[in-house]
C-alpha atoms as an extended CHARMM CRD file, in Angstrom:
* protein
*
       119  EXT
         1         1  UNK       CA             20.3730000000       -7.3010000000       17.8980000000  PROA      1               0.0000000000
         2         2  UNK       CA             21.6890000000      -10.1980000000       19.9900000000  PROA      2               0.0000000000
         3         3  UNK       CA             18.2550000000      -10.7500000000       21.4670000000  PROA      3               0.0000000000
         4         4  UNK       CA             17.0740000000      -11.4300000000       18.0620000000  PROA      4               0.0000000000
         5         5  UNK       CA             20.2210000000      -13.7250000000       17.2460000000  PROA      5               0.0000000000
         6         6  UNK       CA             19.8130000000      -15.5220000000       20.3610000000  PROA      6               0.0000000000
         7         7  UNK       CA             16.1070000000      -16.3910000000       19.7200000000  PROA      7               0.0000000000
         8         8  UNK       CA             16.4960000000      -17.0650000000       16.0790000000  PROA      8               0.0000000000
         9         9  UNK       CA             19.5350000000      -19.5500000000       16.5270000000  PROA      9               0.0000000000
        10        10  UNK       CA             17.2990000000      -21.4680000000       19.3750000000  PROA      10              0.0000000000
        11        11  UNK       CA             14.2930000000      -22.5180000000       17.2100000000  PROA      11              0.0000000000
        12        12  UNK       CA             16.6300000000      -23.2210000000       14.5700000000  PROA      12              0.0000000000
        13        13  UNK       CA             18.1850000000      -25.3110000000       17.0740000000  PROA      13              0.0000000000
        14        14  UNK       CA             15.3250000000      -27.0590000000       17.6190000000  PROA      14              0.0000000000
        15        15  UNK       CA             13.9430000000      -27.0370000000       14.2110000000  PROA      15              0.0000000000
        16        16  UNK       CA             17.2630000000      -28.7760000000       13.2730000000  PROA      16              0.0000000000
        17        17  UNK       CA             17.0960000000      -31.4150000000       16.2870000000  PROA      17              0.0000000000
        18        18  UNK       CA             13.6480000000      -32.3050000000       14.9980000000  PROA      18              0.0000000000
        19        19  UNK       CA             14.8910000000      -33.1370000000       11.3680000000  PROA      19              0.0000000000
        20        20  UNK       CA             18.0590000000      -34.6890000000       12.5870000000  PROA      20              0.0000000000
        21        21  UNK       CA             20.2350000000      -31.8090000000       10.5630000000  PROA      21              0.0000000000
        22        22  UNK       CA             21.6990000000      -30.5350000000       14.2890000000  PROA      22              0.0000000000
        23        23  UNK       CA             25.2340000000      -31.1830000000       13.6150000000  PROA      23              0.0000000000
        24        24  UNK       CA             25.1280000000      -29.1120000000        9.7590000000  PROA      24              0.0000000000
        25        25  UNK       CA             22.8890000000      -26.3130000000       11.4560000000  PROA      25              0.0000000000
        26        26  UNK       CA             25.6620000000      -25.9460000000       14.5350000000  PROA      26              0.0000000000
        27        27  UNK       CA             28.5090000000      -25.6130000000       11.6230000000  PROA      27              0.0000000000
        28        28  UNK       CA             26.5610000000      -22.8340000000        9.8420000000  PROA      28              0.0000000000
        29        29  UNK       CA             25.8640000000      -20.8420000000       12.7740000000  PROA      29              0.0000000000
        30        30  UNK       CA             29.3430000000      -21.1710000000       14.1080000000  PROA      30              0.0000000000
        31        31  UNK       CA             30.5330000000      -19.8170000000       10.7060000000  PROA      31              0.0000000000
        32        32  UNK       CA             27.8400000000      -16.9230000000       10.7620000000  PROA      32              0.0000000000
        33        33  UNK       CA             29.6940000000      -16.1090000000       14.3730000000  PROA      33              0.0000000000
        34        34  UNK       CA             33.1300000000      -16.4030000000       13.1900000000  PROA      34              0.0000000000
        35        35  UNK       CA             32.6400000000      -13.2800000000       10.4960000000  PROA      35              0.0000000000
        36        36  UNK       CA             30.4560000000      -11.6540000000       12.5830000000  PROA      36              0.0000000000
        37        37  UNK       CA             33.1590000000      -11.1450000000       14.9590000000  PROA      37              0.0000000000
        38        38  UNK       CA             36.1780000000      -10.5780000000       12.6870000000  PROA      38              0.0000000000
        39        39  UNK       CA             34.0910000000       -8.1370000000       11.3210000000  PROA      39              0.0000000000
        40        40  UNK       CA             33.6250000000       -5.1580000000       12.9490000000  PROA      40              0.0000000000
        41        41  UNK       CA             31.8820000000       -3.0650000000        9.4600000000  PROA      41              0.0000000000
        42        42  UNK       CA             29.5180000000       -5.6760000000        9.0200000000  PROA      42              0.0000000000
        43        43  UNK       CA             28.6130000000       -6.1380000000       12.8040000000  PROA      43              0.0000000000
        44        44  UNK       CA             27.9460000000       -1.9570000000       12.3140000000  PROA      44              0.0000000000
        45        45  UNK       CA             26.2290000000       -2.4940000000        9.6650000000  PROA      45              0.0000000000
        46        46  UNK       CA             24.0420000000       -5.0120000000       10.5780000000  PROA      46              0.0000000000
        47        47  UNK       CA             22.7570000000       -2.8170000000       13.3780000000  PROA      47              0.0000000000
        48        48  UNK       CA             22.5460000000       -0.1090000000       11.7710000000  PROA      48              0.0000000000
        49        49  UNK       CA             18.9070000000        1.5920000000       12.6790000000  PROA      49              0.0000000000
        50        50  UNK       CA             19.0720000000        3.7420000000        9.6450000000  PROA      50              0.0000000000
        51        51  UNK       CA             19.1130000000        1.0890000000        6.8560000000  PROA      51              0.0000000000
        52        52  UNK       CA             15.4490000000       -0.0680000000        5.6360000000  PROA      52              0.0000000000
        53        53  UNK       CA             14.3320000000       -3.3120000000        6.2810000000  PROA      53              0.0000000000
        54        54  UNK       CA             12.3700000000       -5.1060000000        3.6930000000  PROA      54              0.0000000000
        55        55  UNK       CA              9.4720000000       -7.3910000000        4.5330000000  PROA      55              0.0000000000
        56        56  UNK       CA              9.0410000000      -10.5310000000        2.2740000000  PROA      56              0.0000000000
        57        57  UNK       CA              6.8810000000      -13.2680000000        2.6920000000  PROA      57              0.0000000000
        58        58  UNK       CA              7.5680000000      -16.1030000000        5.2100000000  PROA      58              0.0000000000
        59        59  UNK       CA              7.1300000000      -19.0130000000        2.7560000000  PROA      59              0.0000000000
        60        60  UNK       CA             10.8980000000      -18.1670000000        1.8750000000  PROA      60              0.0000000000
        61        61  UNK       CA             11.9260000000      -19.2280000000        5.2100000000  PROA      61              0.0000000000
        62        62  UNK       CA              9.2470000000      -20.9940000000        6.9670000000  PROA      62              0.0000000000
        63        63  UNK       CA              9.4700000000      -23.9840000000        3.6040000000  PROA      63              0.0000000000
        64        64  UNK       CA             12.4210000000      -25.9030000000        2.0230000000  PROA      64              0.0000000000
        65        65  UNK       CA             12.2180000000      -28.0150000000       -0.7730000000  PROA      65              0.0000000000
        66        66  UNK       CA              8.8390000000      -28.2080000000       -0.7380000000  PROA      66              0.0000000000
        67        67  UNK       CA              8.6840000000      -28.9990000000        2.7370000000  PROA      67              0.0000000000
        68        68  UNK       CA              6.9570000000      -26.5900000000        4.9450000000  PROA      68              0.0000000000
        69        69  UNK       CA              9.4410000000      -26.5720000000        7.9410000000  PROA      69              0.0000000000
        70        70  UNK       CA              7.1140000000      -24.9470000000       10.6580000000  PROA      70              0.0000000000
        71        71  UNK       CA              3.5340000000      -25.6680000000       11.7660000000  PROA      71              0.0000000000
        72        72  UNK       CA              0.4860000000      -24.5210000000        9.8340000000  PROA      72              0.0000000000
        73        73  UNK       CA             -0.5500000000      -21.1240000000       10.8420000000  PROA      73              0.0000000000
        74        74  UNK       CA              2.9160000000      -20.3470000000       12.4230000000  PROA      74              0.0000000000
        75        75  UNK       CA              3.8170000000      -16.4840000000       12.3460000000  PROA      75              0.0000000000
        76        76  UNK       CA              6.8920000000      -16.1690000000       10.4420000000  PROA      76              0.0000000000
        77        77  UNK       CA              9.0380000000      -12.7350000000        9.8440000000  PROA      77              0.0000000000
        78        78  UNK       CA             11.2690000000      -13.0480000000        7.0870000000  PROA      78              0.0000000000
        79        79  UNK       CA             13.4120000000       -9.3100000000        6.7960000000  PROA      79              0.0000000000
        80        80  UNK       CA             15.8480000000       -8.6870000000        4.4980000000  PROA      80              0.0000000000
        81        81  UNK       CA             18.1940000000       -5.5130000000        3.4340000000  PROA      81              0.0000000000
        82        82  UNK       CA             20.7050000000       -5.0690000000        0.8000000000  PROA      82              0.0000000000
        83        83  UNK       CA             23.6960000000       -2.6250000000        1.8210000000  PROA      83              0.0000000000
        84        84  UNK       CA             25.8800000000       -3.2790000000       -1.3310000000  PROA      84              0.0000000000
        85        85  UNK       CA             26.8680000000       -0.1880000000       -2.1000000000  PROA      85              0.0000000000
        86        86  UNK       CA             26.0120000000        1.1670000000       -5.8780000000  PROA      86              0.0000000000
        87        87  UNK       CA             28.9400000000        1.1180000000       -7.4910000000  PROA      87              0.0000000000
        88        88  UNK       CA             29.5870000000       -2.5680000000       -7.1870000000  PROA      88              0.0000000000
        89        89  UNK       CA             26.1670000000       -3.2520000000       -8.6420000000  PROA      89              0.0000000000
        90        90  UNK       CA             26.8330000000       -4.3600000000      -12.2150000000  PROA      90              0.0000000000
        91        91  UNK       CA             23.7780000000       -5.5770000000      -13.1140000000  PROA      91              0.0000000000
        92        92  UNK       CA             19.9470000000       -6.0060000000      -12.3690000000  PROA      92              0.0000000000
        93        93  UNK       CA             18.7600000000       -9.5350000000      -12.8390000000  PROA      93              0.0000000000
        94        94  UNK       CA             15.1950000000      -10.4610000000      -12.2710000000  PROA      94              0.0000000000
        95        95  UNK       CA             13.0680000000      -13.2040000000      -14.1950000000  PROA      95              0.0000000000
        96        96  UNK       CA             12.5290000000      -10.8080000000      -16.7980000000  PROA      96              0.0000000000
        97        97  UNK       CA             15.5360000000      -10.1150000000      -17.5940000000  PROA      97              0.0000000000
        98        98  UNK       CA             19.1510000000       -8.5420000000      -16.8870000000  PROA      98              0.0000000000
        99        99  UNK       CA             19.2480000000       -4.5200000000      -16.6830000000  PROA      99              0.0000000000
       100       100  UNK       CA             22.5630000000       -2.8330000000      -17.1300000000  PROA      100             0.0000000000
       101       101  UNK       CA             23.9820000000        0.7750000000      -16.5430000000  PROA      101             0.0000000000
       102       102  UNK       CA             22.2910000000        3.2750000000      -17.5870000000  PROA      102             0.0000000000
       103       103  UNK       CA             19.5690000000        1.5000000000      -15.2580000000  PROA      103             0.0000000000
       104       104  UNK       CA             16.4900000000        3.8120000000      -16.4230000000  PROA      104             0.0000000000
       105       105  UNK       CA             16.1530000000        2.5660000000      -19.8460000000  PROA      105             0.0000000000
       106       106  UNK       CA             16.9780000000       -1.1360000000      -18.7100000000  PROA      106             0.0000000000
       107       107  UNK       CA             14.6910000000       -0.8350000000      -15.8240000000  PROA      107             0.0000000000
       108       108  UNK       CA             11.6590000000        0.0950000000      -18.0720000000  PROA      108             0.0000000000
       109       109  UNK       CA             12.3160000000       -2.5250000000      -20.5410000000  PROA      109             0.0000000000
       110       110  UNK       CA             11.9760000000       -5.3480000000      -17.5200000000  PROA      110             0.0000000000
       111       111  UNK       CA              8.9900000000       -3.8830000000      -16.0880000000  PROA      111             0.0000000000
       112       112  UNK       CA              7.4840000000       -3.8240000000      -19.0730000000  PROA      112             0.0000000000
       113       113  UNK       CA              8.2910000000       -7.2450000000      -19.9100000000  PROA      113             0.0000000000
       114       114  UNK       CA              7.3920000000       -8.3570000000      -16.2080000000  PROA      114             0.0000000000
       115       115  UNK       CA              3.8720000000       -6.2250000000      -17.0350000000  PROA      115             0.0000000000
       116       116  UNK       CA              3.2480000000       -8.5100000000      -20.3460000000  PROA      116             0.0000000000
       117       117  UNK       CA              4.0700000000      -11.5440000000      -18.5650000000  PROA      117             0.0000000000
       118       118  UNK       CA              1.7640000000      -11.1170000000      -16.0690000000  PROA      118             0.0000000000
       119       119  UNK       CA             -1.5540000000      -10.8540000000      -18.4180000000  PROA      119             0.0000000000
């Protein structure tokens, strides 16, 4: 995990020198680093083999704003994984709509709705 870290926090570095946001960037990650290490769950956690790692498209982090933050054609790898456990999940929201317990019948009625939109 601390390869990965390491390599992410230098192009941001770098990214954020470029755009003249260095100083806001170095805050952020130095906050990041702070929980990370009073943290000992989360640093378990987070490196955790077991726990699946979603794939979503890199527009979420490669643009900002509108901007488009690295160059055209760039390979970006956005991952992401939830570990909240279930029973502090209240709620489902999506665009279509909020789903509460019992989730099967709320679930169906926003896929649905997300089906209809979609036509």
């Amino acid at each position: 995990m601390t390869d990965r870290v390491d390599a992410y926090a230098a192009a941001l570095f770098e990214v954020a020198k470029a755009e003249g946001s260095l100083e806001t960037v170095e805050e952020e990650l130095f906050r990041v680093a702070r929980t990370l290490e009073a943290n000992d769950e989360l640093r378990t956690t987070l490196s955790d083999q077991a726990i699946p790692i979603e794939r979503r498209t890199g527009d979420e982090v490669a643009c900002l704003g509108g901007r488009r933050l690295v160059p055209p054609g760039a390979a970006v790898d956005n991952r992401a994984f939830d570990v909240t456990p279930a029973r502090l999940v209240t709620a489902v929201v999506t665009e279509a709509g909020v789903a509460r317990p019992p989730y099967g019948r709320g679930l169906a009625r926003l896929v649905a709705v997300a089906g209809h939109h979609s036509r």
